[in-house]
C-alpha positions as CSV (number, residue, x, y, z in Angstrom):
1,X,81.5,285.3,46.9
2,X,83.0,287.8,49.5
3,X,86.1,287.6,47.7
4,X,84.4,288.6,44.2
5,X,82.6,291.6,46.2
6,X,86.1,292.8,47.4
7,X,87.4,293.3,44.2
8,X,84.2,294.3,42.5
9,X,83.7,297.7,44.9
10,X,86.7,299.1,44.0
11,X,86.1,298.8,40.3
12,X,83.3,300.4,40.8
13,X,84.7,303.2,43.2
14,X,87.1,303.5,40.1
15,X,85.0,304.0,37.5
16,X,82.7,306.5,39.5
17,X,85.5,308.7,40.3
18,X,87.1,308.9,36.7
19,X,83.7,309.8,35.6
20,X,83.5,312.2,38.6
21,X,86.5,313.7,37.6
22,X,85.8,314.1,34.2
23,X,82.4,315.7,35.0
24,X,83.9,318.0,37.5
25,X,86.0,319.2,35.0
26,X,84.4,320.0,32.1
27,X,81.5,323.1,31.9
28,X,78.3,322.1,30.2
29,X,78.2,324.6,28.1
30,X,81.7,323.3,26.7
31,X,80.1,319.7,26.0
32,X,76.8,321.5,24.1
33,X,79.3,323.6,22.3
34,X,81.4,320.8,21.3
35,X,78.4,319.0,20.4
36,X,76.9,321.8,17.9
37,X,80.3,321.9,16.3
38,X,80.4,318.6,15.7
39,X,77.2,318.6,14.3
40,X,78.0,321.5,11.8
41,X,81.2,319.4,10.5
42,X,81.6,318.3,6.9
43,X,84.3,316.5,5.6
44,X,86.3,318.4,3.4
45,X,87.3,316.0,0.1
46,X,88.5,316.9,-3.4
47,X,88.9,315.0,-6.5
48,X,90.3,316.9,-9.0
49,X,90.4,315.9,-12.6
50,X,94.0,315.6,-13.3
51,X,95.1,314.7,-9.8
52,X,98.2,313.8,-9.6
53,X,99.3,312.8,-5.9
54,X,96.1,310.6,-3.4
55,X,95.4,311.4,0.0
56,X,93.5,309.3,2.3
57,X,92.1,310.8,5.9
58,X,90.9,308.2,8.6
59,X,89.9,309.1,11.7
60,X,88.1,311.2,14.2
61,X,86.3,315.0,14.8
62,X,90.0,316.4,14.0
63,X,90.3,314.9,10.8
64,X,87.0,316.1,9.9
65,X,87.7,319.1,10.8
66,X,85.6,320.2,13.6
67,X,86.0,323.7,15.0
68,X,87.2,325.4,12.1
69,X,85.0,328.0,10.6
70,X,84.0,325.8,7.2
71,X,85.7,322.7,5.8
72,X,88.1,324.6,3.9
73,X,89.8,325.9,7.4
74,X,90.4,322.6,8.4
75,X,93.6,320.6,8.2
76,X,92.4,318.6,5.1
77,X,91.0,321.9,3.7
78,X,94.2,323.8,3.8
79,X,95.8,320.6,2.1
80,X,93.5,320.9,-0.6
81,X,93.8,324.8,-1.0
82,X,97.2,324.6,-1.3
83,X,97.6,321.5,-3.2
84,X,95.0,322.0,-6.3
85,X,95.6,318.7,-7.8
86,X,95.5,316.7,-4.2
87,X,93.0,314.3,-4.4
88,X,91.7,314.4,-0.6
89,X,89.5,311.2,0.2
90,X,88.1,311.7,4.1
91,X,86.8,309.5,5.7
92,X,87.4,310.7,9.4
93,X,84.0,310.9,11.4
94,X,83.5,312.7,14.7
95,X,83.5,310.2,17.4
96,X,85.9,307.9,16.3
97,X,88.2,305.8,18.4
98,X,91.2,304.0,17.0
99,X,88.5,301.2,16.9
100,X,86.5,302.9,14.2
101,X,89.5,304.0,12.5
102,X,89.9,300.5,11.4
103,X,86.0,300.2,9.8
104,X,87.4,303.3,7.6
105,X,89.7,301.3,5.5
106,X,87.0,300.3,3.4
107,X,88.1,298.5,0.3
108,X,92.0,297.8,-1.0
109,X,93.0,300.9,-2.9
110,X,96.1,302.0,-2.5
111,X,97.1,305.9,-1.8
112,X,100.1,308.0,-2.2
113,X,99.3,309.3,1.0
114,X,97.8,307.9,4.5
115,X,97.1,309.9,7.6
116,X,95.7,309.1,10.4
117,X,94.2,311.6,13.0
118,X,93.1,310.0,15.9
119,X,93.5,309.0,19.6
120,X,91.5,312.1,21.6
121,X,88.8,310.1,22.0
122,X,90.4,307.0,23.2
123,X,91.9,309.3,25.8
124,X,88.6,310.9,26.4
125,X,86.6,307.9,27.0
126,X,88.7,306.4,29.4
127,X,90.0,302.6,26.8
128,X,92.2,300.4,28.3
129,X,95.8,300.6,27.2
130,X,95.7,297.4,26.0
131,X,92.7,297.7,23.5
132,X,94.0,301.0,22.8
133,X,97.8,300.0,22.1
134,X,96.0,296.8,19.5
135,X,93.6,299.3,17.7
136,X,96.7,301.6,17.1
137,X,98.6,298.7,15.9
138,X,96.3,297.3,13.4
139,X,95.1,301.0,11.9
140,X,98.8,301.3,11.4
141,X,99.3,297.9,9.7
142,X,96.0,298.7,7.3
143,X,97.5,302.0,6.5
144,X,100.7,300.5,5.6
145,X,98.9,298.1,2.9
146,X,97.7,300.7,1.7
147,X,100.3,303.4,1.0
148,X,104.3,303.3,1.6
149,X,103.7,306.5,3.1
150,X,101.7,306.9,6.4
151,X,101.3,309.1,9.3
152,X,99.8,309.1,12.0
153,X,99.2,312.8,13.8
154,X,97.2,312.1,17.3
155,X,96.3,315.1,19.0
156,X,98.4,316.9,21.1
157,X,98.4,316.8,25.0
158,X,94.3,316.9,25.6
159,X,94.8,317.6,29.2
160,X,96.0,321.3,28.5
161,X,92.7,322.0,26.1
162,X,90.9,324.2,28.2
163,X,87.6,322.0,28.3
164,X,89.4,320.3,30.9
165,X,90.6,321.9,34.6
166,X,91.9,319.7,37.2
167,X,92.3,317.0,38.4
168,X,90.5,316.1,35.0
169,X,93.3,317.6,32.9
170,X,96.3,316.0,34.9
171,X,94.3,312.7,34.0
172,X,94.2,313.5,30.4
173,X,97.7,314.4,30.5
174,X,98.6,311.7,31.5
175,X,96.1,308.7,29.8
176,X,97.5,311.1,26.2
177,X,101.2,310.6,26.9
178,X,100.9,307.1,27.0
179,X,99.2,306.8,24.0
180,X,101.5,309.1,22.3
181,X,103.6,306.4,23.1
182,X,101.8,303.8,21.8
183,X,101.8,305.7,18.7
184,X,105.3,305.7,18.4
185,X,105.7,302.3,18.7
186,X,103.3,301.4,16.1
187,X,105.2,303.4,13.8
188,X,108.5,302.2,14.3
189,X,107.1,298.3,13.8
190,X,105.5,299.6,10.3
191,X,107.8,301.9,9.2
192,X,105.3,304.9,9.5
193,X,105.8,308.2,10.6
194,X,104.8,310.0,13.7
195,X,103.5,314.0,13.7
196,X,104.3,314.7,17.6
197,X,101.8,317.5,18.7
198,X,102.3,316.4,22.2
199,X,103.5,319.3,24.2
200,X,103.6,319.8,28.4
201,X,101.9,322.6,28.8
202,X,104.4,325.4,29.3
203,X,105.8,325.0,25.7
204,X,102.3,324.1,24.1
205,X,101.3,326.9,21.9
206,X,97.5,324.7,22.6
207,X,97.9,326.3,26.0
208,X,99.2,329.6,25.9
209,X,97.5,330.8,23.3
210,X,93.6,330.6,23.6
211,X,93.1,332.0,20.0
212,X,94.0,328.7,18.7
213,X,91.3,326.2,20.0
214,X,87.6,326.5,19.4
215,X,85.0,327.8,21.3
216,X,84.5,324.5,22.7
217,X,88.0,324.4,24.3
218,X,88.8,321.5,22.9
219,X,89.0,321.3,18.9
220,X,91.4,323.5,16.9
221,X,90.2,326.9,15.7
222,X,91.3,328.3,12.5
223,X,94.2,329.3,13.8
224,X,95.0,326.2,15.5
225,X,94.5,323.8,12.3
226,X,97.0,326.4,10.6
227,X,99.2,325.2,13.1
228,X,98.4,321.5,12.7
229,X,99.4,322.2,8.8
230,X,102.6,323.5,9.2
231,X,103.4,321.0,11.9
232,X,102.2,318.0,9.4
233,X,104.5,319.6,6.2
234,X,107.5,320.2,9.0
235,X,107.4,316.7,10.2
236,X,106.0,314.4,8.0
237,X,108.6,314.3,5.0
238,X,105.6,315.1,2.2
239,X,106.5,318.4,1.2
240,X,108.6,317.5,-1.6
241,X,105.7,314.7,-3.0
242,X,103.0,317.5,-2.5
243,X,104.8,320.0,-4.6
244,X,104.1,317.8,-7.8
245,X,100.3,318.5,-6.6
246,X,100.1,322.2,-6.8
């Protein structure tokens, strides 16, 4: 029994300072904000009548979209405003881990398109690596039966969103970059392809430009999903297929 208490204090002295940490850092009025954003969030879908190119959206508060000024300012949005004849399904939900991501691939039709927008709330709420790095893996391998054409496009660094101020966001930095590289590994092993946000914080536009997050300091404004956009057509290889949906 002593030895069992030994080992059970610090646990516990580990969990109360990350949670320390993370309170320290973050305002309440950022959490209520956040919280009233995510509450006005919609989805933003489309299903055109003549369709010609699928697009389905799991995961979390960034694929829905929260923080931009209406649905059609979001990432998914700006898809479908561009690409009349995209067929947008969305199924991203704020909240989501990498664990609900994989409730989202309900049923077993196939897409011309996956992406995946997760993994800020994974960092966020503290998951192990190891449940983390297996919830990233299968997402990726239900994506891949359901498209030849997947990406996944975590957030970028969450420690320089300025919800966070140290030592919270040095944590975050560091918890993001590992599953950035979790990400990338998943990829490679199903042939997917990775959107790399991830930035340190001198060359993360995230950072040094405040215009481009949300009032909560943590969700992309406007601005910031425009960003996101032209970061997912630079780096994903879907321009060309997306052009046959205009």
């Amino acid at each position: 029994m002593p030895s069992r208490t030994r080992l059970f204090v610090p646990l516990v002295a580990l969990a109360a300072g990350a949670a320390l940490l993370l309170v320290s850092g973050c305002a309440a009025w950022r959490i209520g904000q956040a919280a009233d954003l995510a509450r006005k969030s919609t989805p933003f879908q489309q299903s055109p009548a003549e369709a010609t190119v699928s697009l389905l959206i799991v995961g979390d508060s960034t694929g829905v979209g929260t923080g931009a000024s209406s649905p059609e300012a979001s990432l998914a949005g700006l898809l479908g405003r561009a690409y009349p004849r995209l067929r947008i399904d969305n199924r991203a939900r704020d909240g989501a881990t990498f664990a609900d991501v994989l409730r989202q691939f309900e049923g077993a039709q196939r897409h011309d398109l996956v992406l995946i927008q997760a993994g800020g709330n994974d960092v966020i709420r503290l998951r192990s690596d190891e449940d983390v790095r297996a919830d990233i893996d299968r997402a990726t391998a239900l994506a891949r039966e359901r498209s030849d054409r997947v990406v996944l496009m975590p957030a970028g660094n969450v420690g320089n969103a300025p919800f966070f101020f140290p030592p919270a966001s040095w944590l975050m930095t560091d918890r993001a970059r590992r599953l950035h590289g979790f990400v990338r590994e998943s990829a490679t092993r199903h042939g997917a392809v990775v959107v790399n946000l991830f930035k340190e914080r001198a060359d993360d536009p995230f950072a040094q430009t405040p215009g481009l997050n949300a009032v909560d300091g943590l969700h992309p404004s406007d601005a910031g999903y425009r960003v996101w956009r032209d970061e997912l057509l630079a780096q994903s290889g879907w321009a060309a297929l997306l052009t046959a949906a205009r």
